[in-house]
N, CA and C of each residue as an Amber inpcrd file, in Angstrom:
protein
   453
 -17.4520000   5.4560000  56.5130000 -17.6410000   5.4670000  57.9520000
 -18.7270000   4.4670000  58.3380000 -18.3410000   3.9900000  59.2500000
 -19.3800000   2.9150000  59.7180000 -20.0960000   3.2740000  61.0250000
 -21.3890000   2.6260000  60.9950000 -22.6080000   3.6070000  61.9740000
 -23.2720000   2.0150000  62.7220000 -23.4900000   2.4440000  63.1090000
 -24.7470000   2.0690000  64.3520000 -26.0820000   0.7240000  63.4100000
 -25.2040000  -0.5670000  63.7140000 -26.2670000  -1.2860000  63.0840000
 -25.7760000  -1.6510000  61.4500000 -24.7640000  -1.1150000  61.3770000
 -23.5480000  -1.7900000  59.8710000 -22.8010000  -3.1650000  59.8890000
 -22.9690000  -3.5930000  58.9950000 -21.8690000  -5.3820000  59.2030000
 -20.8770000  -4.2430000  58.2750000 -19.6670000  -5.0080000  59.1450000
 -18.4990000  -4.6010000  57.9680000 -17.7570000  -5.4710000  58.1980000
 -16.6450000  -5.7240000  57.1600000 -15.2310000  -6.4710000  57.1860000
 -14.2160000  -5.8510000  57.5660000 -13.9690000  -6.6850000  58.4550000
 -12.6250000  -5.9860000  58.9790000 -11.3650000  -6.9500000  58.4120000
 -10.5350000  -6.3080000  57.6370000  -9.3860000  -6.8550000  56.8130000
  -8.4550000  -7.9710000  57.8630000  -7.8960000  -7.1250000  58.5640000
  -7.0570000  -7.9100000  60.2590000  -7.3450000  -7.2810000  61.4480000
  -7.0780000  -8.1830000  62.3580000  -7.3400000  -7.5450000  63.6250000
  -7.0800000  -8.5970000  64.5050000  -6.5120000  -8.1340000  65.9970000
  -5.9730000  -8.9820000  67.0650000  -7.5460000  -9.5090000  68.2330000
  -7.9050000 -10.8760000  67.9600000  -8.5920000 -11.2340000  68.9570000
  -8.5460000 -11.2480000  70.2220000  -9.1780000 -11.4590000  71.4240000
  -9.0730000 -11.3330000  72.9380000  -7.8540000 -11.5830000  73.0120000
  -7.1570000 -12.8940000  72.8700000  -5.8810000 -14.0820000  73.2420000
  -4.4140000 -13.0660000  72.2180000  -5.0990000 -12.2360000  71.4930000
  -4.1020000 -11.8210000  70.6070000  -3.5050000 -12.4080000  69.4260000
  -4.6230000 -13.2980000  69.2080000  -4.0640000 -14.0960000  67.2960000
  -4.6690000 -13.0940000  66.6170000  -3.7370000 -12.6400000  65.6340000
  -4.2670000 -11.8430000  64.1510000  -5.4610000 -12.8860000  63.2460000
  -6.0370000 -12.1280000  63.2360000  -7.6200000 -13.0740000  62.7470000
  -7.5490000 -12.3250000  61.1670000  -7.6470000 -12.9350000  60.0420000
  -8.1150000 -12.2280000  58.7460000  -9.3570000 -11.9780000  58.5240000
  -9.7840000 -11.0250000  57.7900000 -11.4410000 -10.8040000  57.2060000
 -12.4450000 -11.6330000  57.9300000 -12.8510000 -10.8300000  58.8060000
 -14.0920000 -11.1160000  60.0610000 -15.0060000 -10.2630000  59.6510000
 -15.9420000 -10.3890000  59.5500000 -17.4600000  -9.6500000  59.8460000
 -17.7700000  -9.2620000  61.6100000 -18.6130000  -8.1280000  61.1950000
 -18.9440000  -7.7890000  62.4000000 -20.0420000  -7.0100000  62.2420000
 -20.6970000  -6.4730000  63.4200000 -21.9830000  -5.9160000  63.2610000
 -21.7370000  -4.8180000  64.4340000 -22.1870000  -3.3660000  63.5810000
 -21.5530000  -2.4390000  64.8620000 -22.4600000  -2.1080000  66.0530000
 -22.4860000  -1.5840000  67.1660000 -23.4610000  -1.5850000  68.0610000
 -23.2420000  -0.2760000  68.6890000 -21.8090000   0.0650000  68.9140000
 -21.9730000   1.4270000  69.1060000 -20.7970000   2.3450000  67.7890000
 -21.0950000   3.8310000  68.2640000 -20.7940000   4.6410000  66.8780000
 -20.1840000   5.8700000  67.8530000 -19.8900000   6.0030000  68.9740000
 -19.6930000   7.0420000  69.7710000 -18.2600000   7.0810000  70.2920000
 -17.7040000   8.0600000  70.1310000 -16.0640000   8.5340000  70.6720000
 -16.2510000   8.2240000  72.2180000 -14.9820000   7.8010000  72.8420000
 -14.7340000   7.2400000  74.5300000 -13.8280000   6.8130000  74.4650000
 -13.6000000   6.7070000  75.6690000 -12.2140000   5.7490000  76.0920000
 -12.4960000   4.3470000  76.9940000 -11.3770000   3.4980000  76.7170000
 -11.5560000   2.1040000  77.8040000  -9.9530000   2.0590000  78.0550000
 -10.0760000   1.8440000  79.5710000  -8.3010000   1.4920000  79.8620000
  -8.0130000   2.6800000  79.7130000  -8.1000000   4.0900000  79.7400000
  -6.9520000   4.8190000  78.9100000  -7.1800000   4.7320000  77.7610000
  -7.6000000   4.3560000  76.9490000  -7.2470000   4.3780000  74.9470000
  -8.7000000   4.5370000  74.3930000  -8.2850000   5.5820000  73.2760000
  -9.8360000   6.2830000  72.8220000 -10.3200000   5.2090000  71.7610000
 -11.0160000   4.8590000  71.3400000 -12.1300000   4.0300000  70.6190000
 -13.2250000   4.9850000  69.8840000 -13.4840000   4.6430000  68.8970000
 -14.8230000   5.4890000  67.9260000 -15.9960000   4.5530000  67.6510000
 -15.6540000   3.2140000  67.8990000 -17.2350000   2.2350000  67.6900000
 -16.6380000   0.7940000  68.2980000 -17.5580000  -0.1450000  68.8930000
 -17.9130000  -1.3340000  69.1590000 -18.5920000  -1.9980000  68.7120000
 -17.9340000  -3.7370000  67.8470000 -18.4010000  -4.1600000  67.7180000
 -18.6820000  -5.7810000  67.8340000 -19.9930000  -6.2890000  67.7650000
 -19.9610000  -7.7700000  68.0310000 -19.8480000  -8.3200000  66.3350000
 -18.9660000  -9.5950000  67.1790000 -18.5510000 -10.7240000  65.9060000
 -19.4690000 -11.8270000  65.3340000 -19.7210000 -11.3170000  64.2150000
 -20.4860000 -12.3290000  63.3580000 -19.9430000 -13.8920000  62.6270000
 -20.9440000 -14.6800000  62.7370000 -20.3050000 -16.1030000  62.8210000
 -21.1210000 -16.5390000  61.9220000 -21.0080000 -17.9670000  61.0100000
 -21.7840000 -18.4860000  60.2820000 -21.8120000 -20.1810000  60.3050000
 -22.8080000 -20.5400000  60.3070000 -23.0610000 -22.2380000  60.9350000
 -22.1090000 -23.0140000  59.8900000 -21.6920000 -24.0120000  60.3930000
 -21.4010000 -24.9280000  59.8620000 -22.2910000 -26.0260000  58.9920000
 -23.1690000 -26.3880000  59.8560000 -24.3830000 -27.2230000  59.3590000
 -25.6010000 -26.8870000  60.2140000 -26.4290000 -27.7800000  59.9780000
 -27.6770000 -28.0350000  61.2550000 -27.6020000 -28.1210000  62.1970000
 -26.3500000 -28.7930000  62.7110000 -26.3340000 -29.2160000  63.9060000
 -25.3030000 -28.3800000  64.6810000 -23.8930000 -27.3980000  63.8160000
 -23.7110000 -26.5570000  64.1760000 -25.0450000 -25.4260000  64.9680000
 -25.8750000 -25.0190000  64.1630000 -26.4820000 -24.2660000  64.2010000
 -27.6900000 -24.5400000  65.1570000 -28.1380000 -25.6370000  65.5220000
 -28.6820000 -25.6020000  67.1890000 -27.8050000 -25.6410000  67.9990000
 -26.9830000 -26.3720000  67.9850000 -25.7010000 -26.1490000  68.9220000
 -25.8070000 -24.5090000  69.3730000 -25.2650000 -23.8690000  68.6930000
 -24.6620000 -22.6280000  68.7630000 -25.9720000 -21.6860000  69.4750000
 -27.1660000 -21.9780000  68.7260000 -28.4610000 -21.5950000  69.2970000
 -29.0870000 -21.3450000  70.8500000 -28.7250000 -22.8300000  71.0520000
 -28.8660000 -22.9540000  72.4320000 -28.5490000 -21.8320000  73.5270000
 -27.0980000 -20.8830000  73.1720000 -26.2590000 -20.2730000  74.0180000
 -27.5410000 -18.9090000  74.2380000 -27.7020000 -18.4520000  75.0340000
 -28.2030000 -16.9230000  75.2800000 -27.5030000 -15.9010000  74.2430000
 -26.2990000 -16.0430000  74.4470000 -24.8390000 -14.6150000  74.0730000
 -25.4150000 -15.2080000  72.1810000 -25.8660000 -16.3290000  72.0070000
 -25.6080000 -15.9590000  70.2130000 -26.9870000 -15.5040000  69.4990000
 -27.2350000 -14.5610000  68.8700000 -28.2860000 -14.3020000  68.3270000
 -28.5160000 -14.5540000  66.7450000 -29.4240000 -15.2240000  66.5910000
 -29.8020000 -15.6960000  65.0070000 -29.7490000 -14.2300000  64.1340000
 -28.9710000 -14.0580000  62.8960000 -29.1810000 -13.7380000  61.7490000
 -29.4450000 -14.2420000  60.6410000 -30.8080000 -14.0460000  60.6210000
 -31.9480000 -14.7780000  59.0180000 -31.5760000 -13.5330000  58.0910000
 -31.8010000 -13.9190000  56.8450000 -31.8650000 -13.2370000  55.3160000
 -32.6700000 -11.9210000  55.6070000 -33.6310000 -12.0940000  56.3080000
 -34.3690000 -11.1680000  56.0320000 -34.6990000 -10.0040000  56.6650000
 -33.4870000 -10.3910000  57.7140000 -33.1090000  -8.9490000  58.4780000
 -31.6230000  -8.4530000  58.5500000 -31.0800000  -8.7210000  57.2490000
 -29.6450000  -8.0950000  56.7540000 -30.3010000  -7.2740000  55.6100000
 -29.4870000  -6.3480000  55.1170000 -30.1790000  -5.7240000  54.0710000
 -28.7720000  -4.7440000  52.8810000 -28.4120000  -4.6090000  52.4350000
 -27.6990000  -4.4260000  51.4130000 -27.3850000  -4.8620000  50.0410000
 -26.1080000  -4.5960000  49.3280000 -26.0770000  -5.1340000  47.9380000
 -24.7640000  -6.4670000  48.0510000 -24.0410000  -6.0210000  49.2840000
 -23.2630000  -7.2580000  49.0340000 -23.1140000  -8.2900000  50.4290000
 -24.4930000  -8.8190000  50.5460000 -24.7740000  -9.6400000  51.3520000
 -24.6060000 -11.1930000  50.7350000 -24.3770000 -12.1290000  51.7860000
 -25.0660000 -13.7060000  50.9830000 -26.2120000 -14.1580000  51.5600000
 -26.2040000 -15.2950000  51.1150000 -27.6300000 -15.6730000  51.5400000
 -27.8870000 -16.8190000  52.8820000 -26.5340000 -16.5390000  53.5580000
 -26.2920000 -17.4160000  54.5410000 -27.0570000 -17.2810000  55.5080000
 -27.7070000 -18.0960000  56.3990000 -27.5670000 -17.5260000  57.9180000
 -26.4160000 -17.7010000  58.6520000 -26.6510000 -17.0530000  60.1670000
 -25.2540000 -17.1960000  61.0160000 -26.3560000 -16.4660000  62.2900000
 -24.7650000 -15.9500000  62.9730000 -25.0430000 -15.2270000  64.4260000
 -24.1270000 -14.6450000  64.8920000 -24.8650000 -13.7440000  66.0540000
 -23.9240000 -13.0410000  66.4300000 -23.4350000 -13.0100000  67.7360000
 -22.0000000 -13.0690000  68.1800000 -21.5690000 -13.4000000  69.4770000
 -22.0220000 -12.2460000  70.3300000 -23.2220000 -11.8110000  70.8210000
 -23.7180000 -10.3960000  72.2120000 -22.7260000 -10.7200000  73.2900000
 -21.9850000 -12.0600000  73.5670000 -21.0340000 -11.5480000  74.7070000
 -19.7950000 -11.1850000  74.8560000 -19.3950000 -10.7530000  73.2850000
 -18.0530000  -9.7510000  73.1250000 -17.9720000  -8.9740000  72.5940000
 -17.5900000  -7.6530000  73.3670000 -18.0540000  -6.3290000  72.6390000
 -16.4740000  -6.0950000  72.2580000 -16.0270000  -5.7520000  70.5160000
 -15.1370000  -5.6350000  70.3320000 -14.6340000  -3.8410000  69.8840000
 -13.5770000  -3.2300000  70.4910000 -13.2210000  -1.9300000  70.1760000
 -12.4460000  -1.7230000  69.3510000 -12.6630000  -0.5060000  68.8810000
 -11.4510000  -0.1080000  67.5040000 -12.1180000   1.5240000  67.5060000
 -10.4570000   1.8560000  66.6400000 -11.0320000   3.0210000  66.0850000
 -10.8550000   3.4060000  64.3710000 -11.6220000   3.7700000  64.1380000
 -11.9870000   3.7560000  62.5320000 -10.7150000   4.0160000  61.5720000
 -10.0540000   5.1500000  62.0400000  -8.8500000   5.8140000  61.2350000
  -7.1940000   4.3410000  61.4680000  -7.3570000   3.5050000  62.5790000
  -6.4600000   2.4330000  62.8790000  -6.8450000   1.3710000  62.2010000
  -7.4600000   0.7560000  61.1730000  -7.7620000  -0.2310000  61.2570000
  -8.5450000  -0.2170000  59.6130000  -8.3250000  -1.2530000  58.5380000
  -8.9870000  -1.0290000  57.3490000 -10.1610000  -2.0560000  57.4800000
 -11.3420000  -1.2990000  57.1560000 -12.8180000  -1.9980000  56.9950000
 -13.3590000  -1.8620000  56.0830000 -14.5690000  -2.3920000  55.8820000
 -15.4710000  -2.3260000  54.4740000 -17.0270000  -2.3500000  54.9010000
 -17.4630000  -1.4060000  54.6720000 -19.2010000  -1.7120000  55.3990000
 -19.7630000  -2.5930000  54.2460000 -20.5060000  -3.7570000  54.5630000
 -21.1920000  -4.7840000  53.5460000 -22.6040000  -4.3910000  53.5370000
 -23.2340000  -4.2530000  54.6820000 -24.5490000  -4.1440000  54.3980000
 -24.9650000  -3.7420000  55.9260000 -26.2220000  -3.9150000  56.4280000
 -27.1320000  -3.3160000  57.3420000 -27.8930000  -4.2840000  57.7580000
 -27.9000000  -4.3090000  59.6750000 -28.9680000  -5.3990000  60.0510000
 -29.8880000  -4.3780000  60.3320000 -31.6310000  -4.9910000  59.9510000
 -32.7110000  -4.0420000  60.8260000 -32.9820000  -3.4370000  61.8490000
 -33.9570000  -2.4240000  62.2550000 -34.2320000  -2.0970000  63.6990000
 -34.7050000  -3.0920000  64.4180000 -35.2110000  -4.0460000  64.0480000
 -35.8430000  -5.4530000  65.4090000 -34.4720000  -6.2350000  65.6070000
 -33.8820000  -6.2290000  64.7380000 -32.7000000  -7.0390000  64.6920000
 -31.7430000  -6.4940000  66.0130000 -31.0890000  -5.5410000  65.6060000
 -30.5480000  -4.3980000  66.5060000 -30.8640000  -4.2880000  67.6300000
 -32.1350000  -4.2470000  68.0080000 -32.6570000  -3.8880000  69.5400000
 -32.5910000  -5.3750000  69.6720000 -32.8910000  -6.4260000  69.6200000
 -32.8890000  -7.5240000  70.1530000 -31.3780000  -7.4930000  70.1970000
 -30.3390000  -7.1180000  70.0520000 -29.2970000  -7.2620000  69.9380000
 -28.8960000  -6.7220000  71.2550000 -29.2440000  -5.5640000  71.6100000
 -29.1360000  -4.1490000  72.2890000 -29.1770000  -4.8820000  73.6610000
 -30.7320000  -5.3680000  73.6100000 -31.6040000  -5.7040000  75.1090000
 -30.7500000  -7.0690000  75.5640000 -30.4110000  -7.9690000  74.5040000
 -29.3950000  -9.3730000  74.9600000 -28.1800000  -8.9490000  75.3770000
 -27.2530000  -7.6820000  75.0890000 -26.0340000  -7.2030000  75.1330000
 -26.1290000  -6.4880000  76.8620000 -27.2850000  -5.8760000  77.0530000
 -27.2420000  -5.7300000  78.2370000 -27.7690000  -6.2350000  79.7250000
 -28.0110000  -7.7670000  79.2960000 -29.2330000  -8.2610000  79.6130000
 -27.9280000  -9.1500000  80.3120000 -26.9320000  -9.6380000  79.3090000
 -25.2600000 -10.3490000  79.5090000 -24.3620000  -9.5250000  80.3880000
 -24.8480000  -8.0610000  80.2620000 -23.7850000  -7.5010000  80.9060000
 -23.9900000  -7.4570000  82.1880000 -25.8480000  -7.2330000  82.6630000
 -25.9610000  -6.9370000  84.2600000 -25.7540000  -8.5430000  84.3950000
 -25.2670000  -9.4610000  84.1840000 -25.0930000 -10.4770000  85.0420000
 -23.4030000 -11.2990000  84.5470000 -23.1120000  -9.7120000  84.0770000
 -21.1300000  -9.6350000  83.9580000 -20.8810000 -11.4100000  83.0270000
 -21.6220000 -11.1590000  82.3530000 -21.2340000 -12.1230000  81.4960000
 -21.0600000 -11.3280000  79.9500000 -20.3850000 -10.1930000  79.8150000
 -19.7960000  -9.3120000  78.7590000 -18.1320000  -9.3130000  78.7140000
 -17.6270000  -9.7260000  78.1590000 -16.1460000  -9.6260000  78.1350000
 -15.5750000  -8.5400000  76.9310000 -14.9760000  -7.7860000  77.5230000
 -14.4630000  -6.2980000  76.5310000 -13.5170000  -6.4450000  75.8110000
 -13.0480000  -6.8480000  74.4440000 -11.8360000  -7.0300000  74.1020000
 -11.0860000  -5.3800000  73.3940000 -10.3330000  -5.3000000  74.0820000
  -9.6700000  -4.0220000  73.6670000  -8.3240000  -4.2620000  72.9240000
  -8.0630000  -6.0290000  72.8820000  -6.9080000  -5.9140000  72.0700000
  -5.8730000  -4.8190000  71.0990000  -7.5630000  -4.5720000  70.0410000
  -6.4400000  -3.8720000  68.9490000  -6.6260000  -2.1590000  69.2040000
  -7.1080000  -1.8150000  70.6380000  -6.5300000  -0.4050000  71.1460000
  -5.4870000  -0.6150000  71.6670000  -4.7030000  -1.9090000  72.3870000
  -3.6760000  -1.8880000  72.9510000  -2.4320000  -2.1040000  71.7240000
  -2.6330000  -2.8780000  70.5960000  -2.0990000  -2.5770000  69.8310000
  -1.2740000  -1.2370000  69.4900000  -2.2850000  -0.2870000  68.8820000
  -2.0070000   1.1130000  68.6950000  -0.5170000   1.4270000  69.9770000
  -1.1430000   1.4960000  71.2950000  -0.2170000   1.6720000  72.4960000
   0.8480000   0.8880000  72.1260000   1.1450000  -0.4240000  71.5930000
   2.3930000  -1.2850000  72.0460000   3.2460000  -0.1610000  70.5500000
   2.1240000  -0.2030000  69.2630000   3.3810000   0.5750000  68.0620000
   4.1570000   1.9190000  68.3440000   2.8960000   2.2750000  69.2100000
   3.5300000   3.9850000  69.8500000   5.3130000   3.2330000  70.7310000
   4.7650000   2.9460000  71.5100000   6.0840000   2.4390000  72.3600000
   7.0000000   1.8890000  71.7570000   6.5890000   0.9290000  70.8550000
   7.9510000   0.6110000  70.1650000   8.3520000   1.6700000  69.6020000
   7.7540000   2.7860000  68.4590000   8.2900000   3.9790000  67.8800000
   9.0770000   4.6310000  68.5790000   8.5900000   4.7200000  70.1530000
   9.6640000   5.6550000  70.9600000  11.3410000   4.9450000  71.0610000
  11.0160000   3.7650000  71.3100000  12.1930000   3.2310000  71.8670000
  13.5380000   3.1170000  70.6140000  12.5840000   2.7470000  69.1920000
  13.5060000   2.9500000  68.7270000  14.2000000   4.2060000  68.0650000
  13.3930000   5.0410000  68.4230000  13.9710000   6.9710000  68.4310000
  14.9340000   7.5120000  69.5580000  14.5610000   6.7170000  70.6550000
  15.4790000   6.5860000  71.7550000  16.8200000   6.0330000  71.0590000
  16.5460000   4.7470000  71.1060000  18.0810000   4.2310000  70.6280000
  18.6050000   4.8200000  69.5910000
């Protein structure tokens, strides 16, 4: 089970636009049962990214929504030694039992709250975009199941 402040891998999963994305990292932010749209969800999370070069990596810097992850505020056994970041202006939904993951490791408490305070800092000025893709998923397999029990 994955909690509050976990990177995990997520095996597949449908992005905003709806391309199947393979083995993504992510970093969870919330851990709490709800609904969005209609469709129940068990955690949210933002997508973790990793620089290309130097110049990737001011690039990417620059933005408000990306937040630096250094070495030394990840913490587990199967981490690398990369840096990267994390996208605060897409909060992505799922629910745990739909979807195969792998928890890798753990970002810190400074890490996290700086995460927290930028995530809502994007949202009062509606620059948060919700991707619920792969809850609508779930909905489109239900519907197809019916239709073809119908026919």
């Amino acid at each position: 089970m994955c909690k509050l402040g976990d990177i995990i891998i997520i095996k597949e999963f449908k992005d905003e636009d709806g391309t199947l994305v393979s083995k993504h990292s992510f970093v969870v932010v919330d851990d709490e049962s709800n609904s969005i749209q209609g469709l129940n969800y068990d955690f949210v999370s933002n997508m973790m990214c990793s620089f290309h070069d130097e110049e990737h990596k001011n690039k990417k810097l620059n933005y408000k929504q990306n937040v630096l992850v250094d070495r030394s505020s990840v913490h587990g056994d199967n981490i690398n030694s990369k840096e990267g970041y994390i996208k605060a202006n897409k909060l992505y939904y799922f629910e745990k039992n739909k979807i195969d993951y792998k928890v890798i490791a753990h970002i810190d408490d400074q890490l996290l709250s700086k995460l927290l305070k930028i995530i809502v800092s994007l949202y009062n000025e509606k620059k948060v975009e919700l991707v619920t893709t792969n809850l609508w998923i779930i909905l489109t397999n239900l519907l197809i199941n019916i239709i073809i029990i119908i026919n």
